[in-house]
DRENDO-1510 file (C-alpha; in Angstrom, 1 decimal, always signed):
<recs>
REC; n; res; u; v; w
REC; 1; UNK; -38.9; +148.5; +41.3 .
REC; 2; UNK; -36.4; +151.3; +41.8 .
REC; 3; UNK; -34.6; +153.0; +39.8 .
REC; 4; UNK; -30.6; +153.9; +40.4 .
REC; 5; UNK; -29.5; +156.6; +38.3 .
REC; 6; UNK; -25.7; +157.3; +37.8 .
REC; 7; UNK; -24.2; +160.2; +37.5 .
REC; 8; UNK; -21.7; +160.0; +34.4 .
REC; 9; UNK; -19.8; +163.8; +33.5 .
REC; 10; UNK; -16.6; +163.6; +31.5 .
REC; 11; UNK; -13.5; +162.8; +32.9 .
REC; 12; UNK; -15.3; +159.6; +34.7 .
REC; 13; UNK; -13.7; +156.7; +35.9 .
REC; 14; UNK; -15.1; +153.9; +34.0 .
REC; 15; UNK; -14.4; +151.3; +37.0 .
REC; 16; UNK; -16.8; +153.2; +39.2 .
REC; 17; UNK; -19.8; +153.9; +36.8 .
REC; 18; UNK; -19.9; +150.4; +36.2 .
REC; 19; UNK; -20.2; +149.1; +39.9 .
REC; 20; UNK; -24.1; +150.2; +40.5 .
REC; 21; UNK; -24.9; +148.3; +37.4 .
REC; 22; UNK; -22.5; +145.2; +38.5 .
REC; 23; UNK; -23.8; +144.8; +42.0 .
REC; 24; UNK; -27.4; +146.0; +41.3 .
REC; 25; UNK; -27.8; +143.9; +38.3 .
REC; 26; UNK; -25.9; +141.0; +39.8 .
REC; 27; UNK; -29.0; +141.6; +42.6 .
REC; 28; UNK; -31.6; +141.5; +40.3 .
REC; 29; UNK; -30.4; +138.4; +39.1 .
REC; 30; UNK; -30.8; +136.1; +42.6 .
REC; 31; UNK; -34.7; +136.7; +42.5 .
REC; 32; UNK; -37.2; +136.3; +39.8 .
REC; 33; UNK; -38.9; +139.4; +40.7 .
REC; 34; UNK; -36.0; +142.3; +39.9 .
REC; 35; UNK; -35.7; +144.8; +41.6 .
REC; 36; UNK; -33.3; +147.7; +40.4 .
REC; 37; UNK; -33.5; +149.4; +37.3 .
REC; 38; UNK; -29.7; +150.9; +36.4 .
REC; 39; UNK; -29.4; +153.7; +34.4 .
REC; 40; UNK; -26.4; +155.7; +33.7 .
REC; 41; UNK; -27.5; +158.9; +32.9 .
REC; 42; UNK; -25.4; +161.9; +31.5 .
REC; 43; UNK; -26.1; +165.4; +30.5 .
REC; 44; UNK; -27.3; +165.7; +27.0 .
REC; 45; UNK; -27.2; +161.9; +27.2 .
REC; 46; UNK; -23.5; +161.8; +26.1 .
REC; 47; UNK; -19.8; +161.4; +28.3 .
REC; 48; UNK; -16.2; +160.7; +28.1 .
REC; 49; UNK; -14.7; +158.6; +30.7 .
REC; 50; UNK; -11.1; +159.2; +31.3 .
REC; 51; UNK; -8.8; +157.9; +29.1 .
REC; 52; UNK; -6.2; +157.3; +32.3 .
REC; 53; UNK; -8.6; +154.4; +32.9 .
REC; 54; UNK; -9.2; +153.8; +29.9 .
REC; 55; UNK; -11.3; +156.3; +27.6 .
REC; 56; UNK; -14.4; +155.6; +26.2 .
REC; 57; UNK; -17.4; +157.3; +24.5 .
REC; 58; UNK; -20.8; +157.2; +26.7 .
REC; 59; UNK; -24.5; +157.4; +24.5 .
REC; 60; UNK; -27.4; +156.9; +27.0 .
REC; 61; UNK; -30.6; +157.1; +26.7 .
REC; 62; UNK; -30.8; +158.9; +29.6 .
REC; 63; UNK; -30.2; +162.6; +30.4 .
REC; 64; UNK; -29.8; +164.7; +33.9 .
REC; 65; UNK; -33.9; +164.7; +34.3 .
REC; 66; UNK; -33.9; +160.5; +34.3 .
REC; 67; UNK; -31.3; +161.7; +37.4 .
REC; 68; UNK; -33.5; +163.6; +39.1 .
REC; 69; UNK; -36.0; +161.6; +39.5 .
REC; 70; UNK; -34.6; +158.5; +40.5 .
REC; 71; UNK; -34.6; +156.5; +43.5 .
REC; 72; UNK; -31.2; +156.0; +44.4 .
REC; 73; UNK; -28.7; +157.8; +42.6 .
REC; 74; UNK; -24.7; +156.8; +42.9 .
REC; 75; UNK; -22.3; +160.0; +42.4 .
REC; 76; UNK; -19.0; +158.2; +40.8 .
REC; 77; UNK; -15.5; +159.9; +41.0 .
REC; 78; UNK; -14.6; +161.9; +38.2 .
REC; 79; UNK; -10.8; +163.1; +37.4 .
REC; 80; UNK; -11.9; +166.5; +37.4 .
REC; 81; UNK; -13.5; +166.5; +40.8 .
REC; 82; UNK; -11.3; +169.4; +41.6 .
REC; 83; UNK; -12.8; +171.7; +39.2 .
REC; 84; UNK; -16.7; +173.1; +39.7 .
REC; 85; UNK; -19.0; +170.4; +38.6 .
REC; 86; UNK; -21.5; +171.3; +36.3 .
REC; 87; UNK; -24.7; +173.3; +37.5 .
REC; 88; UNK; -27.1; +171.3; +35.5 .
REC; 89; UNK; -25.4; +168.0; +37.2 .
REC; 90; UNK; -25.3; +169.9; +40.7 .
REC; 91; UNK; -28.8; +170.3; +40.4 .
REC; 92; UNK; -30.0; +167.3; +39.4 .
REC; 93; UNK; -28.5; +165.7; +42.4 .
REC; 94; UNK; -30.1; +168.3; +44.8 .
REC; 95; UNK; -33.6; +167.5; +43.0 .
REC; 96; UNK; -33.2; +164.0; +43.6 .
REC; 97; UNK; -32.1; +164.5; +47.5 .
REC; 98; UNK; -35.3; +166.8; +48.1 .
REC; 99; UNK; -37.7; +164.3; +46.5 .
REC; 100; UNK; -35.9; +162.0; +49.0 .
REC; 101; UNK; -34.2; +160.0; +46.7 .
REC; 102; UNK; -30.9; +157.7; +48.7 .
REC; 103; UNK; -27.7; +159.7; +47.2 .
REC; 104; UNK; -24.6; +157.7; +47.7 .
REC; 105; UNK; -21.3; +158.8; +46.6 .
REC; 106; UNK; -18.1; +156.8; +45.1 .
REC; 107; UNK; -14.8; +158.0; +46.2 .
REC; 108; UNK; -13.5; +161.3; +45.2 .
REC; 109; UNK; -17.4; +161.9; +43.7 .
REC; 110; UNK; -18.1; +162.8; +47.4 .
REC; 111; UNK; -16.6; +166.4; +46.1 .
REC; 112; UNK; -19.6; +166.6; +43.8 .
REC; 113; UNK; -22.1; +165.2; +46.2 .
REC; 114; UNK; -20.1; +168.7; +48.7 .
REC; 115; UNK; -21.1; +170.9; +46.1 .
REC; 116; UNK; -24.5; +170.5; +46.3 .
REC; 117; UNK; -24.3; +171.0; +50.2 .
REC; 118; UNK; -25.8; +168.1; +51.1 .
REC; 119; UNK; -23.0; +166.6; +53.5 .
REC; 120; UNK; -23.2; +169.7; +54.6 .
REC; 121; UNK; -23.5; +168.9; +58.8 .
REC; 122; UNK; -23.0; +165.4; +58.2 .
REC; 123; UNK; -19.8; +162.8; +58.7 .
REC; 124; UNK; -18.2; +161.5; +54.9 .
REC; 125; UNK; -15.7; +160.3; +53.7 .
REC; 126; UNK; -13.9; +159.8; +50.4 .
REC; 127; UNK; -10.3; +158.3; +49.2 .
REC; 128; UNK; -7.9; +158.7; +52.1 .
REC; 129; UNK; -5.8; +160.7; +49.6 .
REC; 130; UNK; -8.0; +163.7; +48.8 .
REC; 131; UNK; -9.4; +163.3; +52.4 .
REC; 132; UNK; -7.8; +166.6; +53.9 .
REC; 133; UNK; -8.5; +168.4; +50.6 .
REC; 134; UNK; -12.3; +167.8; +50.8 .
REC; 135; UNK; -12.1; +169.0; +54.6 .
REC; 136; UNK; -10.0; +172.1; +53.5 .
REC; 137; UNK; -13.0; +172.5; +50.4 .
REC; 138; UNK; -16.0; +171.9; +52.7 .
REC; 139; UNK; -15.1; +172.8; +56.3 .
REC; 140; UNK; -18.5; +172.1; +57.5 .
REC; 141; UNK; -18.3; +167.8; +56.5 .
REC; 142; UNK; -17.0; +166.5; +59.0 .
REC; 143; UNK; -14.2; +163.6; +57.1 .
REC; 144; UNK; -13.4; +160.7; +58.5 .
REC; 145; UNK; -10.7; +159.1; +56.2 .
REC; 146; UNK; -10.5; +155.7; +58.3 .
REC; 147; UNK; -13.6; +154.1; +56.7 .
REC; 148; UNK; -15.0; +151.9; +53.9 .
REC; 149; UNK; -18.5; +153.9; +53.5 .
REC; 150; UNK; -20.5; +156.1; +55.8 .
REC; 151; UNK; -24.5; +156.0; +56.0 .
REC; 152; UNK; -26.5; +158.9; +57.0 .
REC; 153; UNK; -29.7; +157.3; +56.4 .
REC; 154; UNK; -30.4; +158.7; +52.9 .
REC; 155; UNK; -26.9; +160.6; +52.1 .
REC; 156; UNK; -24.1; +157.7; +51.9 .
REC; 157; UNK; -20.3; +158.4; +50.7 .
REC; 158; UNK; -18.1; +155.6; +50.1 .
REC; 159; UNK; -13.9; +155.9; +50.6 .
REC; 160; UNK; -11.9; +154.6; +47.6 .
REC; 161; UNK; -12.7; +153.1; +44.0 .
REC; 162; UNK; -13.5; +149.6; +45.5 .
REC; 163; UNK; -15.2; +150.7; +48.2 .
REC; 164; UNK; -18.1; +151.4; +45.8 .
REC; 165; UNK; -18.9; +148.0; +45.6 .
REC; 166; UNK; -18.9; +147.8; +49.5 .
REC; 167; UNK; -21.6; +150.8; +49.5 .
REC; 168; UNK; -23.4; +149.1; +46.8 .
REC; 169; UNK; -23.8; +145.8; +48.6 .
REC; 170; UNK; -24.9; +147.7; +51.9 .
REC; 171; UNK; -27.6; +149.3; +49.9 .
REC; 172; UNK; -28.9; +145.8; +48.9 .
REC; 173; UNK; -28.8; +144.8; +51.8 .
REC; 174; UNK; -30.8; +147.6; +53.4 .
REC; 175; UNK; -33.2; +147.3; +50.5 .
REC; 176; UNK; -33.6; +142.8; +50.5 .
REC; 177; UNK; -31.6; +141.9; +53.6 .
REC; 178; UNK; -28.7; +140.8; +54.3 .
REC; 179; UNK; -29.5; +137.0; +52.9 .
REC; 180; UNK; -30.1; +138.3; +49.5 .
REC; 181; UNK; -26.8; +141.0; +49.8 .
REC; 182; UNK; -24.8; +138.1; +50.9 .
REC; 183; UNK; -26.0; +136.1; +47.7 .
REC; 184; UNK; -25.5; +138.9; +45.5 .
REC; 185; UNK; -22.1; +139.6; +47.0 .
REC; 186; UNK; -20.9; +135.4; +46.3 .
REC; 187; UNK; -22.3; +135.8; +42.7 .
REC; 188; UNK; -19.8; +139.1; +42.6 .
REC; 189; UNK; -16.7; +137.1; +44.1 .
REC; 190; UNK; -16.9; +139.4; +46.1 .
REC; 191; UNK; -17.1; +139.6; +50.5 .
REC; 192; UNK; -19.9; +141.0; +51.6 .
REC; 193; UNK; -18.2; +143.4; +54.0 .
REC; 194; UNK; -14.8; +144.1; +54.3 .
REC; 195; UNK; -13.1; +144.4; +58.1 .
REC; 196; UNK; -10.8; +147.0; +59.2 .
REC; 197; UNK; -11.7; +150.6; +57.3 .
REC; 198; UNK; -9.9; +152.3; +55.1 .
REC; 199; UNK; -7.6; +152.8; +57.3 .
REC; 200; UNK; -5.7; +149.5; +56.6 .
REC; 201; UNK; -5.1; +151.1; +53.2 .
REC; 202; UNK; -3.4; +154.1; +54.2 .
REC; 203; UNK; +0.4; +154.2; +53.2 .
REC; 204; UNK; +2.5; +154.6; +56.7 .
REC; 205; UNK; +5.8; +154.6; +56.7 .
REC; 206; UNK; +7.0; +150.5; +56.0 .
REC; 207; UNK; +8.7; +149.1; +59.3 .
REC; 208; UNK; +11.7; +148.4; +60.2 .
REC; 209; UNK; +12.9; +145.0; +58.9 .
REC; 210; UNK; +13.1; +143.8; +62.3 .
REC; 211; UNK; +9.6; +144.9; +63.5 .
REC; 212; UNK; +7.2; +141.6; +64.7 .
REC; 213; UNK; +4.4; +141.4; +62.1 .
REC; 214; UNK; +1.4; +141.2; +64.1 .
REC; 215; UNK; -0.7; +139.3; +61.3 .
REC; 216; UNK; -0.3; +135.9; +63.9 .
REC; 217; UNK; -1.7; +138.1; +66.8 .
REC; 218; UNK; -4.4; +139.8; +65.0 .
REC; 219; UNK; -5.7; +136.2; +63.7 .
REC; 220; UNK; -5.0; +134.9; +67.7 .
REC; 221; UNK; -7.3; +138.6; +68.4 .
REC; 222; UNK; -10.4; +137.3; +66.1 .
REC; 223; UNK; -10.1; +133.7; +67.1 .
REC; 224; UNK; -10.4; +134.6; +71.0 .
REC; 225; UNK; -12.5; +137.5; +71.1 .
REC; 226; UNK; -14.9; +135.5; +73.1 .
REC; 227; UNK; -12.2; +136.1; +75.7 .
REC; 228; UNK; -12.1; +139.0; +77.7 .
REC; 229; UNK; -8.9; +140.4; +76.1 .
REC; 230; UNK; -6.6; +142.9; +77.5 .
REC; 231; UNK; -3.7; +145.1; +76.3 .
REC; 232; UNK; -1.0; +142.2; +78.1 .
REC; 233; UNK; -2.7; +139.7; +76.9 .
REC; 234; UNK; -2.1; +141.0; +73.1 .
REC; 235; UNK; +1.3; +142.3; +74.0 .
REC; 236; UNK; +2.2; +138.5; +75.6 .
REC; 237; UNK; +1.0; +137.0; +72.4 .
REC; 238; UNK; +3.1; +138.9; +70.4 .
REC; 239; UNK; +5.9; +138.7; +72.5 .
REC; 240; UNK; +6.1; +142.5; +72.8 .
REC; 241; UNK; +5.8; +145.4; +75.9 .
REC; 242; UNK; +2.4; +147.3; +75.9 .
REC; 243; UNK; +4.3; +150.4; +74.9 .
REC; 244; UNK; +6.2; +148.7; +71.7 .
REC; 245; UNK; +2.7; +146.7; +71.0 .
REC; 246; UNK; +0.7; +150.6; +70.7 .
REC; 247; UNK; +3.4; +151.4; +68.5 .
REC; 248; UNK; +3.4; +148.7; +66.4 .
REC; 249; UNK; -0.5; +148.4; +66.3 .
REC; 250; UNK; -0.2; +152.3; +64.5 .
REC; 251; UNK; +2.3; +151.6; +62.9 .
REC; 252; UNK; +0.9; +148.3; +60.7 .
REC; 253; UNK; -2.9; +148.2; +61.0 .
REC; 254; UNK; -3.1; +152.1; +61.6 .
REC; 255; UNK; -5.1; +152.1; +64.8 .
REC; 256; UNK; -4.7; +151.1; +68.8 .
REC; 257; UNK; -5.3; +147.3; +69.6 .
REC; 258; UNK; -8.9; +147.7; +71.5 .
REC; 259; UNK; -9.7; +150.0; +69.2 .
REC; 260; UNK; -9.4; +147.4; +66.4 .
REC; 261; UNK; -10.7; +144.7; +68.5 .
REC; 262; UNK; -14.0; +146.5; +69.2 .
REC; 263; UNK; -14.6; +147.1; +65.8 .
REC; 264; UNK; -14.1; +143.5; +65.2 .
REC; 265; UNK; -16.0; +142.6; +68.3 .
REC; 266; UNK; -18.9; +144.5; +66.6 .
REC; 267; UNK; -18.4; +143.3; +63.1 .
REC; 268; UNK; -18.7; +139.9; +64.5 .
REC; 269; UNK; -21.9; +141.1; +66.6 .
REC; 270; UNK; -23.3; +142.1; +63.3 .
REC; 271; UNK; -23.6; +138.7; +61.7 .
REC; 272; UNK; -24.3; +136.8; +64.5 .
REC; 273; UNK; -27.4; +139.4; +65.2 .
REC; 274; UNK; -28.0; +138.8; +61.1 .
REC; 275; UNK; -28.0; +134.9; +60.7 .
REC; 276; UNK; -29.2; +133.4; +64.1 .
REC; 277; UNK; -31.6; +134.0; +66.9 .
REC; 278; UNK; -29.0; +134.0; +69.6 .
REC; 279; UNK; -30.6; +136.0; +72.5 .
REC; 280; UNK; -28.9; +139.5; +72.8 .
REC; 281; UNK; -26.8; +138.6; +76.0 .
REC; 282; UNK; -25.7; +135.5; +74.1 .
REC; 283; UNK; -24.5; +137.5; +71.2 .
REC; 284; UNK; -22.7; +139.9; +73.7 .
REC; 285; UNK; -20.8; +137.1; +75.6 .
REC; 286; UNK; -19.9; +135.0; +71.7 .
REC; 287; UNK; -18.3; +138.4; +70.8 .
REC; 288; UNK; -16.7; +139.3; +74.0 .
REC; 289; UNK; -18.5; +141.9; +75.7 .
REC; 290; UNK; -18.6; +140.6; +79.4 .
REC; 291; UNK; -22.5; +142.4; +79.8 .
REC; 292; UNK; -24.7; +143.3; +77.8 .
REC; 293; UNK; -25.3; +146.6; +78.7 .
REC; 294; UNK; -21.7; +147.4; +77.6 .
REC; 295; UNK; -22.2; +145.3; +74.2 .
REC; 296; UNK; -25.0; +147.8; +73.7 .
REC; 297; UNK; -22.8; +150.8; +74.3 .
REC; 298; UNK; -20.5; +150.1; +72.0 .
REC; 299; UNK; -22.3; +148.9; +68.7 .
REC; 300; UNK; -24.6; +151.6; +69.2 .
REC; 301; UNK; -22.0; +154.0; +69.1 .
REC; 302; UNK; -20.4; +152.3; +66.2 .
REC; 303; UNK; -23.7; +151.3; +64.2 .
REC; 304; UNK; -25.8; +154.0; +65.0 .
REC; 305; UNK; -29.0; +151.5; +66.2 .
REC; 306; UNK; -29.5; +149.1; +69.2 .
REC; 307; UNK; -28.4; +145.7; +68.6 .
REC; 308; UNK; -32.3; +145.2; +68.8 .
REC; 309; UNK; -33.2; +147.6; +66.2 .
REC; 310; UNK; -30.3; +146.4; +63.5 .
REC; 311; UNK; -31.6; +142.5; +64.2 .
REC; 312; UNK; -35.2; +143.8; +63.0 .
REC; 313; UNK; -33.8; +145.4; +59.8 .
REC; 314; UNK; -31.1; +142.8; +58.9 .
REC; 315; UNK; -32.3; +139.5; +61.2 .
REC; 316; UNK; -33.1; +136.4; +60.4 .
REC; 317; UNK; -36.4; +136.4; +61.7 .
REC; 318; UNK; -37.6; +139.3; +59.4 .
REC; 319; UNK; -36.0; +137.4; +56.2 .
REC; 320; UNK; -38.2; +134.2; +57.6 .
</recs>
């Protein structure tokens, strides 16, 4: 069994100390063999959350060491996350990381998980807000503001509030597979994995009344991406030149059109790999790839592993 401590200091925002124990619990709870123990631990065992989100007075059995030495410890936002964190708390974190314990931030806590330099070198992100703030902070973590969650192997950071429960479930799902995440996710009401980044959540300047809403061409995007889709096919759909299309693309969804439909394409690579044995080159011409060669391009650079590699972890045939 591990053990997933959380970081509570004062100022925390209830919402996000409570996600590790939701989704881990909630995991725990689809096998009769558990595997997570949850404990919120807090310096001197006590801390107030912020009474923005509603206050409340922490007592926990468990104090920074319980921290320490845990095996995955979650790093929640805090309201104060401007201000120095506390050394003790600081340190605690950096103990855990060097006795290789998984360190996984939740939103603006990727400021506390900076101060201890471990994203030091490494690509994070944290809520779109506070994005260019952190990169101002920490000029060596390199911030990418357009995602849900970001995985480094054993330093995660996760973007905004709900997107702890995103970096939660991917955690199970590294840890049991992505059967068991996907059950722990429907017990949650929850999706599994959410499509499009953070960046769908960034406020842009609202279009003009008269601008085409793209939602019928995005849903005409995921329902042909078999297809080998080009930039007039998607501007014909929705009725629109290739010029006004990029424009409107950036403008509403916050990216360009192939960027968004690879990221889809891969998505869709993703659970096809996960919940069937479709041969590689099948999986590449389902999601619209036209060779394989090029499908492994892409979700490599977009994944981090071969398409080979993420079957083995997250497969079918390893969960069989």
């Amino acid at each position: 069994m591990k053990t997933v401590g959380v970081l509570a200091l004062d100022g925390a925002i209830g919402f996000e100390l409570a996600i590790p124990g939701q989704v881990f619990g909630t995991a725990n709870t689809v096998t009769d063999v558990p595997n997570y123990d949850v404990r919120v631990c807090a310096p001197g065992g006590r801390a107030t959350t912020d009474s923005t989100f509603g206050r409340m007075e922490l007592h926990t059995g468990w104090g920074l060491d319980t921290l320490g030495s845990a095996d995955i410890v979650i790093v929640p936002g805090n309201t104060r996350f401007l201000d120095e964190p506390p050394a003790d708390a600081v340190e605690a974190v950096r103990e855990a990381a060097s006795r290789g314990a998984v360190v996984a931030s939740v939103c603006v806590g990727a400021f506390t998980m900076a101060a201890t330099g471990l994203l030091d070198g490494l690509r994070a992100t944290t809520h779109w807000q506070y994005a260019d703030e952190l990169a101002s902070r920490h000029p060596r973590v390199e911030v990418d503001a357009t995602v849900l969650y970001v995985d480094n192997g054993w330093i995660l950071t996760s973007a905004g509030m709900a997107s702890g429960l995103d970096l939660c479930f991917h955690l199970v799902r590294r840890d049991l597979g992505a059967e068991h995440a996907a059950a722990t996710a429907r017990r949650t009401v929850m999706p599994l994995e959410r499509g499009g980044g953070q960046a769908q959540f960034i406020e842009h300047p609202d279009p003009a009344a008269s601008t085409p809403s793209l939602q019928h061409t995005l849903e005409w995007m995921v329902a042909n991406l078999h297809r080998p889709l080009t930039l007039e096919d998607m501007a014909d759909n929705a009725a629109l030149s290739v010029r006004s299309l990029n424009r409107h693309f950036r403008s509403q969804v916050g990216t360009t059109p192939l960027r968004w439909l690879l990221q889809v394409r891969v998505n869709r690579a993703q659970r096809l790999l996960e919940s069937t044995n479709q041969s590689i080159d099948r999986v590449a011409a389902e999601t619209g790839f036209g060779s394989t060669p090029t499908f492994r391009h892409h979700f490599t650079r977009l994944t981090g592993v071969p398409p080979g590699a993420y079957r083995s972890t997250f497969g079918k045939r390893r969960r069989e």
